[in-house]
C-alpha positions in Angstrom: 76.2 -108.9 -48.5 75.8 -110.8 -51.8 77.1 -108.4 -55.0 73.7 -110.5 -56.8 71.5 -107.8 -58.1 67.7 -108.4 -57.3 65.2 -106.9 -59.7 63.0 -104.2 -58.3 60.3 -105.6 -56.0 57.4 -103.8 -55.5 55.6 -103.7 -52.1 52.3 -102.2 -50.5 54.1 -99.1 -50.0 55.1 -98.7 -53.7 52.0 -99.3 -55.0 48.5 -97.1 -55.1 45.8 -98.8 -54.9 43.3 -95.6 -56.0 44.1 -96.4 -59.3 41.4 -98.9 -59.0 38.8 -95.9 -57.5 35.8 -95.8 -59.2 36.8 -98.4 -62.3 35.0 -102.1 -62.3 36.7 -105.2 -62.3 34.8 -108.3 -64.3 36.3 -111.6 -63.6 35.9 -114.1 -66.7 36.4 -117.4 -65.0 34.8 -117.7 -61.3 37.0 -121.1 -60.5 39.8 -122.0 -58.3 41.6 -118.6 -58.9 38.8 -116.4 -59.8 37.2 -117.1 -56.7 40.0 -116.4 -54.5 41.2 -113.2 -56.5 37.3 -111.8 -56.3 37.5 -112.1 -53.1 40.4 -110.6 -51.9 39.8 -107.5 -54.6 36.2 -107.0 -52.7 37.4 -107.1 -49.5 40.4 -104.3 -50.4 37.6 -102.1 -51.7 37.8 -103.2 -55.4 34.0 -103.1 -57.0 33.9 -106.4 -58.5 31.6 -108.0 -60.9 31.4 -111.8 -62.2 31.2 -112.8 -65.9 29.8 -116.1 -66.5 28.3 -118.6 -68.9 24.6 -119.8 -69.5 23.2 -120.1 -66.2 21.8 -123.5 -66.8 25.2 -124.8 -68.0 27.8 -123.5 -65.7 27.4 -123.8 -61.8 30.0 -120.6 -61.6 27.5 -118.7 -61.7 25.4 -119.7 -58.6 28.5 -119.8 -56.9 29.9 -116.4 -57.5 26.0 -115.4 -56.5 26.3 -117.2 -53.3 29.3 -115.5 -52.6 27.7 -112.4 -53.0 28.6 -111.1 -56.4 26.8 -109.4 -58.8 27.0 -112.0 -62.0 26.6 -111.2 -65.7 26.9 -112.8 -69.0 30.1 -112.6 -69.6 28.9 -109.6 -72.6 27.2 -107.8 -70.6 30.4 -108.0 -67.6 32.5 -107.0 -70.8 30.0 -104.0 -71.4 30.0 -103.0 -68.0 33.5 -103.3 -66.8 36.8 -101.2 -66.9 39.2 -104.1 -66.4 38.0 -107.4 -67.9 40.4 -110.2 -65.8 40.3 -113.6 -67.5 41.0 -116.2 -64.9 40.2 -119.2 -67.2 41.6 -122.2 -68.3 44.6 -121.4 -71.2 43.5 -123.4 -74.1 39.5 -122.3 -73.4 40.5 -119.0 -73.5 40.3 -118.3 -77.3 36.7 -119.3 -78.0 35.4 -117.6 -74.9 37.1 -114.8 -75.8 36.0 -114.3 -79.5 32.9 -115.5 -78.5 31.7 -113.0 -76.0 34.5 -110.9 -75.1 36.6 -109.0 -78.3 33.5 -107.5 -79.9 32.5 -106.0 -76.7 35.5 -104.3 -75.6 35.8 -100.7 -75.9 38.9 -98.5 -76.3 40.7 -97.4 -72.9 39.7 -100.8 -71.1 42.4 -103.1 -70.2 42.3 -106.7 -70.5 44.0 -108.3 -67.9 45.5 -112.0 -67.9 46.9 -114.0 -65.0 49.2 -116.2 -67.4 50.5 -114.9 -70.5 50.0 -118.2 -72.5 47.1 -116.6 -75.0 49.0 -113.7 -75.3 52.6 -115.2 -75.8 51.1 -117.7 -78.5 48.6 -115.6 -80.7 45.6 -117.5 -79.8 44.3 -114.6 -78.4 44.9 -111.3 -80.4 43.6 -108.2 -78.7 42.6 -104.7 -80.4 45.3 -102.4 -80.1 42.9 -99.8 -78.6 43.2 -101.1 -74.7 46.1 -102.1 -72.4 47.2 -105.5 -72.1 48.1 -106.4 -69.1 49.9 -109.7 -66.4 48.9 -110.4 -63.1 50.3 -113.6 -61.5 50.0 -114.8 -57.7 52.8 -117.5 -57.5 50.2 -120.6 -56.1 47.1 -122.0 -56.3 43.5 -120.1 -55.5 43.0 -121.1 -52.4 46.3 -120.3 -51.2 46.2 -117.1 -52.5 42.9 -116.8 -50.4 44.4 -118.0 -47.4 47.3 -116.1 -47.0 45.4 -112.8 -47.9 42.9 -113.8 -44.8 45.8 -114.2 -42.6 47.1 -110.8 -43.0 49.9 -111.7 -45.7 49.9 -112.4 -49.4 52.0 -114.7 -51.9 54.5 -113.6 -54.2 53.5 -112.3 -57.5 54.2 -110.9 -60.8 53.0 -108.4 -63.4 53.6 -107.4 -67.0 52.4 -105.2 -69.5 51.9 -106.3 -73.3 50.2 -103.3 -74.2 50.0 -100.0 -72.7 47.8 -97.5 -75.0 46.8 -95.4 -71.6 50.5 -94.5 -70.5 49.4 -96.2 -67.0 48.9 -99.7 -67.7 51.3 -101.1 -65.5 50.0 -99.0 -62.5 46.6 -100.9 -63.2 48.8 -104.2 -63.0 49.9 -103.0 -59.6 47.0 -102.3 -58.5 45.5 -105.2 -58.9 48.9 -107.1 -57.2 47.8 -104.7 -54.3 44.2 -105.4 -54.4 44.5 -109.3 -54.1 47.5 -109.0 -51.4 50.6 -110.1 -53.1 52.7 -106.9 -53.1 52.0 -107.5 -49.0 55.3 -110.2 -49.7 56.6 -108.7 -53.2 56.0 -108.6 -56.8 58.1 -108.3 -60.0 57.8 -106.5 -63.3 58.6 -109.7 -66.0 57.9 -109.9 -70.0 55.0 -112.3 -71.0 57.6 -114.5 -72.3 59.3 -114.9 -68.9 56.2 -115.3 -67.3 54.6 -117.7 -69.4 57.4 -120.3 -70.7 59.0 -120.1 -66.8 55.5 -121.4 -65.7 55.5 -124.0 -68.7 58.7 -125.0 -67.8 58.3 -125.2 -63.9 55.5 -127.3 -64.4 56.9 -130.0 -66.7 60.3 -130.4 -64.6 59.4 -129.4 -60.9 55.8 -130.9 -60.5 55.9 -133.4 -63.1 59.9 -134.3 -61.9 58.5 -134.3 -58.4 55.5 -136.4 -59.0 57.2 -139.0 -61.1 60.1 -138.9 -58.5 57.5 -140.1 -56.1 55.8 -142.5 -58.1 59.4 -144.4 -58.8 60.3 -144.4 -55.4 57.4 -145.7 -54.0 57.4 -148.5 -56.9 61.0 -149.3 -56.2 60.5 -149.7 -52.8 57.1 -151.9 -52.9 59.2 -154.0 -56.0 61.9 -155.3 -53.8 59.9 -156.2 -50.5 59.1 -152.9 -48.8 55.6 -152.5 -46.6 53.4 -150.3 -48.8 52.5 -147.8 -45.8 56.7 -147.4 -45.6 57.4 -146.8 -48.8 54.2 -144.3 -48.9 55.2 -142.7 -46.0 58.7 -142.5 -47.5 58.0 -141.7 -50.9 54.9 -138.8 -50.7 54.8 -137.4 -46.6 58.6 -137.0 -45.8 59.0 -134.2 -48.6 56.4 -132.5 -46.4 58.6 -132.2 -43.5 61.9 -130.3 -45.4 60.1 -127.8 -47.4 59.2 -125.5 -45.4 61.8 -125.8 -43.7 64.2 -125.2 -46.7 62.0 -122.2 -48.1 62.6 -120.7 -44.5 66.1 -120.7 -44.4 67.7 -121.7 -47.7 69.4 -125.5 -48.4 72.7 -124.6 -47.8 71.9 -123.8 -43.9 69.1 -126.8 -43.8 71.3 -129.1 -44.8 74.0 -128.1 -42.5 72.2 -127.0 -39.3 68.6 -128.5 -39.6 69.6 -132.3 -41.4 71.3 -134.8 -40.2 74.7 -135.1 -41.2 73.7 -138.7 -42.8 71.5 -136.9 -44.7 73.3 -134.1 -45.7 76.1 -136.7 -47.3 73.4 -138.7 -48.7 71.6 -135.0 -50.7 75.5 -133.8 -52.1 76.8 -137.5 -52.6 74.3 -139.3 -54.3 71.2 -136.7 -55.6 72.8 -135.3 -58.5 72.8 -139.0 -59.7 68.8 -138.6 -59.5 68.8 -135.8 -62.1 68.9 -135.7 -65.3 70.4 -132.2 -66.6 70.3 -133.3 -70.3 66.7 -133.8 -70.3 65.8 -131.1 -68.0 68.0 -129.1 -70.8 65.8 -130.2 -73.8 62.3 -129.5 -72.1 64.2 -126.2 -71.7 64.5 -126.0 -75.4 61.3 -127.5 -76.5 59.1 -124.7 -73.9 60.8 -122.0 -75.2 60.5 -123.3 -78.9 56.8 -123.2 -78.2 56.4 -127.5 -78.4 55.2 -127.9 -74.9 52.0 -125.2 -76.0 51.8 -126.7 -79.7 51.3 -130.3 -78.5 49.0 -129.1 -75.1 46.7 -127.1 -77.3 46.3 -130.3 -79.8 45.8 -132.2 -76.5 42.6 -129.6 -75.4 41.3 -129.3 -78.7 41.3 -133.2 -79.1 39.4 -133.4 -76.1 41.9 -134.3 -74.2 42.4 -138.2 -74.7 45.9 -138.9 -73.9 45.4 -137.2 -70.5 42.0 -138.7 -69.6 43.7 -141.9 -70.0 46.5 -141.0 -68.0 44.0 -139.7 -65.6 42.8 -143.4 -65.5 45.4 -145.2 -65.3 46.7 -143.4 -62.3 44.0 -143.6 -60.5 44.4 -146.8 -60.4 47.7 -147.4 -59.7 48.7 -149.6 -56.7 50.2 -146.2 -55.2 46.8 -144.3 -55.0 45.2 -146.7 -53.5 47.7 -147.6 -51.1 47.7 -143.5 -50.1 43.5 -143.4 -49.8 44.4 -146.0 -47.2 47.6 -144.2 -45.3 45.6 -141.2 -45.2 42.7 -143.0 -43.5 44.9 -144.3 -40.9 47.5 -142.4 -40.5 45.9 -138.8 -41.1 46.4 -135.6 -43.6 
């Protein structure tokens, strides 16, 4: 076996879920993740309560109601809760927070985040009377809601900022427990870890992926290729390896599940794809704290460069050419 030393990974067995007995969960933010996580707590015996906006402004609310939670203002879910969970977006976070949440909390509640970004950055800056706690599933909402209804969970990780109660990290688990993750594994992490290793995944794995996508499927339509091939090519083959590779590893895909053509093709001629530098300095610039510096101007702009981007994209020759594929061809 490997002499690699794993991390401790913490499992159903390692984890007691009565920590949560008789304490009340608010979740601040009833979207994407909120919902999912609500939903999994309720259904492992969590009591669980919804904090939302002005009824007439935000449809969360009927949502979570049709669900069948009880929903608050997010004050009175502040008042009323044990463990506030704020599931909403990073750079909304701080007004929503000093808004309706700081004043309200109450010494021995823990505040719970699932991405340390507010945290890590000191746009949110939390009495030093409750815990402060991390709980991350590793993918998005509905995945997380999925795999919990199939009987399994997605990988996760927690961390603890501040622990005033001596048990803060047991709450962390809990909640891990509660939504299904520690069913696969979770980690213990910092904030930091956490937070810039999200950043950085985002910028060079998505966004690398994305753009990868984009340029193949431009280079291919460029010199003379049907657009349905080069879609097909550039967006639904990457479909068929990965789960394939996350089963078994590259190393044995490549040799045992690929052909051998493209198994020289992946060592020959994909490192010429990459570009480590680059992938080096957006390293550098995450952990310097650029990437949050120039995505909090973005929000607090309104957002202009990315609702142009937004536009533009949408009406690239590539997305139209996919509504199309996907019409004939299928999802």
């Amino acid at each position: 076996m490997s002499d690699i030393e794993f991390e401790k990974i913490y499992r159903d067995e390692d984890v007691d879920l009565s920590v949560l007995d008789g304490r009340t969960v608010a979740i601040i933010g009833y979207g994407s993740q909120g919902r999912a996580q609500s939903m999994n707590m309720r259904e492992s015996g969590v009591n669980i309560i919804v904090g939302a906006g002005d009824r007439t402004r935000h449809s969360s609310w009927d949502k979570a109601e049709a669900d069948g939670f009880e929903v608050f203002s997010i004050e009175e879910a502040v008042d009323k809760a044990d463990i506030v969970h704020i599931l909403l977006q990073d750079p909304a976070q701080p007004s929503v927070y000093y808004e309706s949440i700081h004043k309200h909390l109450k010494p021995g509640q823990t505040l719970s985040f699932a991405h340390g970004f507010a945290i890590l950055y000191g746009t949110i800056k939390p009495p030093k009377d409750v815990d402060v706690v991390l709980f991350v599933p590793n993918g998005p909402g509905p995945v997380t809601r999925q795999k919990f209804k199939d009987g399994s969970g997605i990988w996760g990780c927690v961390s603890v900022d501040q622990d005033v109660s001596g048990h803060a990290k047991e709450t962390a688990l809990a909640i891990s427990k509660a939504v299904g993750s520690t069913r696969v594994g979770v980690v213990d992490m910092t904030f930091q870890h956490e937070t810039e290793g999200d950043n950085y995944e985002e910028q060079v794995l998505y966004g690398g992926t994305i753009h990868l996508m984009r340029t193949m499927f431009n280079i291919m339509v460029k010199n003379g290729y049907p657009r349905s091939f080069a879609y097909a090519k550039a967006i639904r083959s990457i479909r068929s390896i990965i789960d394939d590779i996350d089963a078994v590893g590259i190393e044995a895909y490549l040799t045992s599940r690929a052909s051998r053509t493209c198994e020289f093709a992946v060592r020959h001629s994909g490192p010429r794809v990459i570009n480590e530098q680059a992938m080096e300095e957006i390293f550098e610039e995450t952990e310097r704290g650029v990437f949050a510096r120039n995505w909090l101007q973005e929000f607090s702009l309104g957002m202009p460069t990315l609702n142009r981007m937004r536009r533009t994209w949408a009406d690239s020759d590539m997305e139209k050419t996919g509504k199309i594929w996907r019409d004939k061809f299928g999802k």
